[in-house]
N, C-alpha and C positions, 0 to 999 in steps of 0.2 A: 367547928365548921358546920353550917349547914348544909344539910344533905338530903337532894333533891332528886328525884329521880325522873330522866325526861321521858316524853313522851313517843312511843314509836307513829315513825312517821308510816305510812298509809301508802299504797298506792293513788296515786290523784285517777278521774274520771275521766275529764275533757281532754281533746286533742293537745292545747296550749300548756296543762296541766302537767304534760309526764317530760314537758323540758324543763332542765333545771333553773334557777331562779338568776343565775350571772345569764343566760343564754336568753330569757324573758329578758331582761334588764337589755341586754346586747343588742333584741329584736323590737328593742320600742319605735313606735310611730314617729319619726321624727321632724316630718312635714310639712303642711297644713293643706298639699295636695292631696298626700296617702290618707290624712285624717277627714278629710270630707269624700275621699272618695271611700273608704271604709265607712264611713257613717251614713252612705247616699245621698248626700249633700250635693243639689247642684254648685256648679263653682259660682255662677252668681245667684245674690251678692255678694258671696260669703270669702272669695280668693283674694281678691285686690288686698281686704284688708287684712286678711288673717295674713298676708306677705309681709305688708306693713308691720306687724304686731310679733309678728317671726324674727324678722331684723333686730328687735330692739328686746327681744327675751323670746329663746327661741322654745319650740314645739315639741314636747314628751311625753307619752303615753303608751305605758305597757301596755300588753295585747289583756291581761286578764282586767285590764280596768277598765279598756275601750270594749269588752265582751259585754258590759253591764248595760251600756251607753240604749238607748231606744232610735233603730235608726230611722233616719228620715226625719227627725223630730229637731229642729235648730234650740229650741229651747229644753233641752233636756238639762235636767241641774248636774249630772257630768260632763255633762261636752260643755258645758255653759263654765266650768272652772278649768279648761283647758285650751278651748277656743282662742285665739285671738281675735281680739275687734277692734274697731274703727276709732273705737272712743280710747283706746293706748294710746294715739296718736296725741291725743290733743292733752292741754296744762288745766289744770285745777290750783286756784290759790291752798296752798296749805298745806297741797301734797309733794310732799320731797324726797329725792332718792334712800336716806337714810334715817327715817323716821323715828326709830327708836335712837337714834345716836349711839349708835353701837362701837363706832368707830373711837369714842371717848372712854371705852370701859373695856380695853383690850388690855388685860395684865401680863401678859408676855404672848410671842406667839400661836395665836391656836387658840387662847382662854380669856374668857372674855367673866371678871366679876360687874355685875350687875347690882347684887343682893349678896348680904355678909354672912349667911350660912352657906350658899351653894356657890359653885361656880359652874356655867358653863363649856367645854372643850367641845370646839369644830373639829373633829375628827375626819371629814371632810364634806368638798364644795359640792358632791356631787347630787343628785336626788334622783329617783326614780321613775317621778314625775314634775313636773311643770307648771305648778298651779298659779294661775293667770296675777292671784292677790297677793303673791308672797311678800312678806314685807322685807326680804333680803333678797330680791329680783336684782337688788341693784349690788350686791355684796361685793368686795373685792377678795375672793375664794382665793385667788394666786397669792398676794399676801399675807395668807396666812395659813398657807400649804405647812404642814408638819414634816418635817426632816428629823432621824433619829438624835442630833443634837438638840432638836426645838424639844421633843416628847421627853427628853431628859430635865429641859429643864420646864418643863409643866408640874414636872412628877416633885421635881424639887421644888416649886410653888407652891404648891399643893401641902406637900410637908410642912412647908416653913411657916403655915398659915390654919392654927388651931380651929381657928373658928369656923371653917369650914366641916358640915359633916356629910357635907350631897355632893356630887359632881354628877353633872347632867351631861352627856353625851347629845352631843348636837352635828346638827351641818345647816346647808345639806341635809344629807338623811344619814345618819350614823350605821344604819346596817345595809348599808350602799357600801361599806366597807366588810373583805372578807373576815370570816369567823376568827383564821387564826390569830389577826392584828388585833380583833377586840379582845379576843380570851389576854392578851398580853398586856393592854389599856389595865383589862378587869383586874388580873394579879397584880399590875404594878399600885392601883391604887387600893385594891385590896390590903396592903403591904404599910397604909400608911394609919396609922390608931385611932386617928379621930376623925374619919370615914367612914360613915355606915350603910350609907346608902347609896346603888351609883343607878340612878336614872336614865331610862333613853327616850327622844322623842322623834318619835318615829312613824314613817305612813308606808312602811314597806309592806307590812302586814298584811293591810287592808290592797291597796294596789297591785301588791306582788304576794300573793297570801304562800307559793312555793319558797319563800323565804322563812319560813319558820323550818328551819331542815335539821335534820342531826346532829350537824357541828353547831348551831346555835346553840340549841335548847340543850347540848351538853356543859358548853361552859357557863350559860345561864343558871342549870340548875347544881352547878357545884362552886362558885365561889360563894364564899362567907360573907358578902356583902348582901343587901337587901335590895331586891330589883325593882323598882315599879319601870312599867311601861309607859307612856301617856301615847294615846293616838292621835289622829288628826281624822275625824271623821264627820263631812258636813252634812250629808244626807240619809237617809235611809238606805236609799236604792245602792250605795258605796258599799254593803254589810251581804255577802253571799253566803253560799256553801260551804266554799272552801274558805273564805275568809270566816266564820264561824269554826271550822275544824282548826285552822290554824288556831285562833286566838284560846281555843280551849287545848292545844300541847301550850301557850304558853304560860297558863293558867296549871298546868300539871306540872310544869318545870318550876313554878314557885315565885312566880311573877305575877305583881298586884297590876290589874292591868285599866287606865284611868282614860277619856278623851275629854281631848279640847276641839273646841268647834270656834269659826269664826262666825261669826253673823254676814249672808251675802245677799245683796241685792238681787233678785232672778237663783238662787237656788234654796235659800231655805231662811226666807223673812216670812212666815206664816207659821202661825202658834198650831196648825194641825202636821204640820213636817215636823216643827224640834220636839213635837209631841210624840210623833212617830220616831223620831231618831231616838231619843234616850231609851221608849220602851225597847225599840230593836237591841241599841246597846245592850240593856241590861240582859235581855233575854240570850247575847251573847259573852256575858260575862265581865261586861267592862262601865262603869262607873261615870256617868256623865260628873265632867269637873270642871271646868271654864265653857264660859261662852263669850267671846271676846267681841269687843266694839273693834269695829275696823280700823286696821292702823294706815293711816293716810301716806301708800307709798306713790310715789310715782308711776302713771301707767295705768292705775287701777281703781281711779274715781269713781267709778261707773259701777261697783260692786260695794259702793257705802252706803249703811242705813243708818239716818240720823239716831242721836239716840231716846229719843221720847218713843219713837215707833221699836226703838229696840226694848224699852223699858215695858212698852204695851204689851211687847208679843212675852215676856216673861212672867210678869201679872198672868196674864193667861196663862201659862202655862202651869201657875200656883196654883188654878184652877183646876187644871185637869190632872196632875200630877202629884201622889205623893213626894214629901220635901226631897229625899235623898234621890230623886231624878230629875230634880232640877237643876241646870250649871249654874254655876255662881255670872253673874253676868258682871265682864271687869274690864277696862284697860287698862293696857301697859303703857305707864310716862316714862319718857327718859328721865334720870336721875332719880326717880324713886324708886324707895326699898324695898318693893314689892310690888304687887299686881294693887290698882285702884279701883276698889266693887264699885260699881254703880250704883248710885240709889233707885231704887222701884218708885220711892214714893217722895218725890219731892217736895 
């Protein structure tokens, strides 16, 4: 087994800091009135639609992520991934509720294979926050709610299927669920031989950084499995204090810790941000790995950059950056085996 020893956790600084992270999570912002009146947003023109945009995928934002936010500012690139606006409302050709076709690559319950080495498990629907582009806005999470008969037979899936050596903990946000349920995920798949690694993808970290707490980073750094993290981090200004202290206990706990970014319209289509983000990342320990072409969901037209200007801003970024902090710029098709890089140079 490996043997890992976690990190003590710290007294936090800020007021929002010394509650715990179910009670952040409990006190998020959840209404597009509180969040412009917390940002100093007058309500026009910003209410009518952000009501409209509520209705149809609704408004969440923990306090330490709206701490970050610049107020007054309508276009700041975090209020700008959590806002709703006017342009949810209306249809784009192309863009469809379920864009990856996910709903065709659901192997039992709860597990979704995709790709013949790993599998996927929604662990659950729930998330932290609310990000306006998610390409599973449209998810059907009730369906494929986990009951102790479903997680048995995951586990038996799992088993019955060599060629898997990854299982990715998904949702949702996977550590949106408490510590003791995962430590129990972790040993059951721990348990199975040709598993080596069990992955989470995850944005608690960053949004709710009092989630890296005790009971995590104990059962993370004592199973025998090999952990990577991957994050979800699109800007610079997303990367704080306490989001650095956290990511380095998870770092001490023995966890390779990787992010993926989308590419967004109004928050970081500019070769001097993803320039900035990677150096930020690495400076806190975590590994720029995807940069994703936007996946055309419904709702969220308005956040697509074609991809020749995606292609441009990466070229640039060869420029300014050595190789290993540049993301691989890729999408995701339904029915292929894997992530599809994009070419730079056509």
């Amino acid at each position: 087994m490996i043997q890992r020893t976690p990190a003590r956790i710290e007294a936090h600084l800020s007021d929002h800091e010394h509650r715990s992270w179910q009670q952040l999570l409990s006190d998020s912002v959840t209404s597009p009135e509180e969040l412009l009146r917390r940002l100093e947003l007058p309500e026009e023109p910003w209410l009518s639609a952000a009501r409209q945009g509520h209705g149809l995928f609704s408004v969440r934002v923990p306090e330490p992520f709206l701490a970050r936010m610049e107020k007054g500012n309508p276009a700041d690139p975090l209020l700008r991934q959590v806002l709703p606006l006017a342009e949810e409302t209306g249809h784009a050709p192309g863009f469809v509720s379920d864009p990856l076709k996910e709903s065709g690559a659901i192997a039992t319950t709860g597990l979704i294979r995709k790709y013949r080495s790993r599998a996927l498990l929604m662990v659950t629907g729930q998330c932290a926050i609310n990000c306006r582009y998610c390409f599973r806005r449209h998810f059907p999470y009730d369906e494929q709610r986990l009951n102790p008969d479903d997680r048995k037979q995951v586990i038996d899936t799992l088993a019955a299927s060599p060629e898997i050596n990854e299982v990715i903990l998904s949702g949702g946000d996977p550590l949106a669920v408490n510590d003791r349920l995962l430590a129990q995920w972790a040993t059951a798949i721990s348990g199975i031989p040709h598993i080596r690694r069990l992955r989470l993808h995850t944005r608690l970290p960053v949004v709710i950084p009092q989630r890296v707490c005790d009971e995590l980073l104990k059962w993370l750094s004592t199973t025998p499995l090999q952990i990577v993290i991957v994050l979800h981090v699109n800007h610079p200004a997303e990367i704080d204090t306490a989001t650095r202290r956290a990511l380095s206990y998870l770092r001490a706990a023995g966890a390779t810790l990787l992010n993926q970014s989308v590419i967004l319209r109004g928050v970081n289509d500019r070769a001097s941000v993803l320039e900035e983000l990677s150096e930020t990342l690495f400076e806190a320990g975590v590994l720029p790995y995807y940069l994703h072409a936007f996946d055309p969901v419904a709702g969220a037209h308005h956040y697509d950059v074609p991809d020749e200007e995606a292609r441009h801003l990466v070229r640039e970024l060869l420029s300014r950056l050595p190789g290993f902090l540049v993301p691989k710029l890729v999408r995701e098709e339904p029915g292929k085996e894997s992530k599809t890089p994009i070419n730079l140079f056509p």
